[in-house]
PLY file of the C-alpha trace (Angstrom):
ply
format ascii 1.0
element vertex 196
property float x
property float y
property float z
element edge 195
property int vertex1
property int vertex2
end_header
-0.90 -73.86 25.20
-4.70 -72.98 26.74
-5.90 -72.70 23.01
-4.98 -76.32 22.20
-6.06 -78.43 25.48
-9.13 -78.58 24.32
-8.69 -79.64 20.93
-6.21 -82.52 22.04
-8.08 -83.79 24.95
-11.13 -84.19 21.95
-8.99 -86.12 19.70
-7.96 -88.61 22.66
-11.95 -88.80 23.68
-12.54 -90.09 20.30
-9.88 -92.57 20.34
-10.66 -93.37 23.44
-14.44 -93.99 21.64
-13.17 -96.65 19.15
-10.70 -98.10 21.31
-11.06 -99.75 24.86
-7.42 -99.00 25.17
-5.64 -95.93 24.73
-1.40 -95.00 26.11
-0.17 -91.94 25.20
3.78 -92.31 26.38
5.12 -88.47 25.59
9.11 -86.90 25.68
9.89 -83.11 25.36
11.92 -82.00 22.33
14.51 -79.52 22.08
11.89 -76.46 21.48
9.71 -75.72 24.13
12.38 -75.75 26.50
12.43 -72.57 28.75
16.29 -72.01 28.28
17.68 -71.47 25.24
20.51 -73.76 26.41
19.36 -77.47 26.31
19.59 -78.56 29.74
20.32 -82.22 31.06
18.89 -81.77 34.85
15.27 -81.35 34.99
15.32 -81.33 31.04
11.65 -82.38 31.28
9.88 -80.12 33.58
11.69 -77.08 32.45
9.76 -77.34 28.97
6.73 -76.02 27.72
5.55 -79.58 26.40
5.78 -81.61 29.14
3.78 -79.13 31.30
1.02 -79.06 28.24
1.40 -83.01 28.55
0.13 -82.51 32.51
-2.76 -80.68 31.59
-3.95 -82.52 28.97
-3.45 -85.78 31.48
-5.66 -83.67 34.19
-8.55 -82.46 31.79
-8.86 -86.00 30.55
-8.90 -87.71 34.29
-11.24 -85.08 35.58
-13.68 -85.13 32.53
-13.20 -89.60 33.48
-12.42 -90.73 29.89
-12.13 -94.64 30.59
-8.87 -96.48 29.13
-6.65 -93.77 28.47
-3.23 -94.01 30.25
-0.60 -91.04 29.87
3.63 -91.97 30.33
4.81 -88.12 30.62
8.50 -88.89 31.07
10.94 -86.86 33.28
13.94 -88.14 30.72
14.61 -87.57 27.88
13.50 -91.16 27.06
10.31 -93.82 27.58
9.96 -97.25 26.68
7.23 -98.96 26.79
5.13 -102.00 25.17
2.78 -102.99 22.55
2.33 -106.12 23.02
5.27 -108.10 23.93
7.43 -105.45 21.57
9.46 -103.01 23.57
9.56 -99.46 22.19
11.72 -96.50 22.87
10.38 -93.29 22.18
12.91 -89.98 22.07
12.79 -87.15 20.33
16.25 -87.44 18.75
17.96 -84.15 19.39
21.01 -86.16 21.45
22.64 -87.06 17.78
24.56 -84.53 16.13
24.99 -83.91 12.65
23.33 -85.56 9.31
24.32 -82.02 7.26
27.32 -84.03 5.15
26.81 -86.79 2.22
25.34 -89.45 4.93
22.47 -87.80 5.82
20.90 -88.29 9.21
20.78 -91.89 8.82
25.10 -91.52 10.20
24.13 -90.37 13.55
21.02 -91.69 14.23
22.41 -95.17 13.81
24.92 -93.96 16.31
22.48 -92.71 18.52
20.32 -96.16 18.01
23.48 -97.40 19.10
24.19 -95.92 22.36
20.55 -96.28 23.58
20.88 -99.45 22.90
23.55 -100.67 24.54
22.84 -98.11 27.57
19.21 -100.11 27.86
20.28 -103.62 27.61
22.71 -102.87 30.11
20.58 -102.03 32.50
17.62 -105.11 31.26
15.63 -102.58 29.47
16.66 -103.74 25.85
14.48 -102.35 23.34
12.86 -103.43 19.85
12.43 -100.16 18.03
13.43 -96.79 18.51
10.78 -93.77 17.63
12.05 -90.19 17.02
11.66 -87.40 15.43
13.58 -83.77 15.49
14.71 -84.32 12.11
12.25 -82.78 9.80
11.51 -85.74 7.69
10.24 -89.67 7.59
12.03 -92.18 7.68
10.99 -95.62 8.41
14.30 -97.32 9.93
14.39 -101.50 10.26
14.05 -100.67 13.91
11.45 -97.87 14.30
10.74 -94.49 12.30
12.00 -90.99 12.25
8.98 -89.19 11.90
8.17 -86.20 9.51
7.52 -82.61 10.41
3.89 -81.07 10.70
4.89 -77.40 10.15
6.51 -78.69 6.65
8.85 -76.80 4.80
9.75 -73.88 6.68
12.27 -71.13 6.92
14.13 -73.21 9.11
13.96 -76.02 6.78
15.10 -73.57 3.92
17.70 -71.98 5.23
19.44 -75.17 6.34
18.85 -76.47 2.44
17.25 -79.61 3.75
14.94 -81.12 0.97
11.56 -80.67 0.57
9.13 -82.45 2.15
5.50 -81.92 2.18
3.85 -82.32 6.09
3.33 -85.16 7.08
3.40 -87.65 10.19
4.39 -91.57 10.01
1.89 -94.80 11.30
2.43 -97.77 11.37
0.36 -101.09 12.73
1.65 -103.37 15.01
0.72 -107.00 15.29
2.04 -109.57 18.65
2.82 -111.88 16.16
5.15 -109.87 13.61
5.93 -106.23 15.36
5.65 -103.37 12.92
3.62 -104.72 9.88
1.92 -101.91 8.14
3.51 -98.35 7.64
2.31 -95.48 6.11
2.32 -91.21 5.70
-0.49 -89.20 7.21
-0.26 -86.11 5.06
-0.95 -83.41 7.22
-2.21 -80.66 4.52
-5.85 -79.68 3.63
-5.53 -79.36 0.08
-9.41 -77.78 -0.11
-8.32 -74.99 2.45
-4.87 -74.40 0.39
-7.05 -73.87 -2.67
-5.05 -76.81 -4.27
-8.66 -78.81 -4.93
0 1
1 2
2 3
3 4
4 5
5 6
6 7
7 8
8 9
9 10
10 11
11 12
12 13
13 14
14 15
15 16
16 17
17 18
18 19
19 20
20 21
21 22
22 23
23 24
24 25
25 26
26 27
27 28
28 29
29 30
30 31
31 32
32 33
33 34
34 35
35 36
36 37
37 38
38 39
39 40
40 41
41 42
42 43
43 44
44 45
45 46
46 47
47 48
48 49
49 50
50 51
51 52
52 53
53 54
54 55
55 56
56 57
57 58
58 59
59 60
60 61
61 62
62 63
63 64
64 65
65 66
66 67
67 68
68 69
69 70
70 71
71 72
72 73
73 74
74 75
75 76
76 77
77 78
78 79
79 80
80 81
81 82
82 83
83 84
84 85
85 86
86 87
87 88
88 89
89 90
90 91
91 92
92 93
93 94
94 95
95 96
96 97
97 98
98 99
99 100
100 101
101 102
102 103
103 104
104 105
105 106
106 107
107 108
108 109
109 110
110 111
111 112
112 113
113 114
114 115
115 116
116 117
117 118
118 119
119 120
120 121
121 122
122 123
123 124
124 125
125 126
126 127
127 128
128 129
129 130
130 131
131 132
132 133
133 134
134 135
135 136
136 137
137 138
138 139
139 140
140 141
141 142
142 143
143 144
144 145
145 146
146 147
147 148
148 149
149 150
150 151
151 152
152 153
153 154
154 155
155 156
156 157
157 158
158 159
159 160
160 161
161 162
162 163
163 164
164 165
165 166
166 167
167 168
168 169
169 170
170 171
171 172
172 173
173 174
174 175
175 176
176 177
177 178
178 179
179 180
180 181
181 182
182 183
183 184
184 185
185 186
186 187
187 188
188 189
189 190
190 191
191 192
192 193
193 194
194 195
């Protein structure tokens, strides 16, 4: 976790260079927990990511790098806004299943669902949901599932997912139309892989 402060804290410093505003709303996933049983009480703070989160929030308050806000969440869930669109960002590990002829899209419309329903009940309603813990991209009518940097791994192989080459999903938003422009970033140096 030391070996990468650093490197993140430059990446946000250079956003933070070309943009006068930068958030950076974060949720743990299901593997830097401590536990190897998931936990639902202090799910956040007993995981490797949100305490890398912290640090990275510290380095870039003391080193005063003007207009970036963090939203380190102590749930397994954030919303927040761009613009007047409300987004909900988890990391999808509370839906189960996705290994039979649906897919994933079965119980991540089920999980859409819930939070759904759970947030307008309580006047949070949201306009897209962000995830990822699936492995793949997916852009969804409401939000994305988002790929996997590591690519195809062992993991990935033994579980006879499909292939899928690394990659992370963008997309632009506009206050006029929401999510207008989507796109891959490909994640792989073909030069360093010797592909080019």
């Amino acid at each position: 976790l030391d070996y990468w402060v650093d490197f993140m804290v430059q990446g946000i410093e250079l956003l933070a260079a070309h943009f006068p505003y930068v958030h950076i709303p974060l949720v743990v996933g299901n593997h830097g927990r401590y536990d190897r049983k998931p936990l639902a009480k202090l799910r956040a703070r007993e995981n490797y990511e949100w305490y890398f989160a912290k640090v990275v929030a510290r380095v870039v308050k003391e080193r005063k790098i003007k207009g970036v806000t963090f939203d380190i969440s102590d749930s397994p869930d954030v919303t927040y806004e761009t613009y007047q669109w409300r987004k909900m960002l988890t990391h999808g590990d509370q839906a189960s299943g996705g290994s039979g002829w649906g897919g994933i899209m079965s119980p991540i419309m089920r999980l859409d669902d819930k939070k759904s329903k759970r947030q307008s009940a309580i006047g949070l309603a949201y306009d897209y949901m962000d995830i990822g813990h699936w492995h793949q991209l997916v852009w969804l009518p409401r939000g994305m599932v988002n790929g996997c940097m590591s690519g195809y791994d062992e993991y990935a192989f033994n579980m006879n997912f499909g292939y899928e080459v690394p990659q992370q999903g963008m997309y632009l938003m506009t206050p006029e139309h929401g999510r207008t422009f989507t796109a891959p970033i490909f994640c792989q140096d073909p030069k360093a892989e010797g592909w080019g």
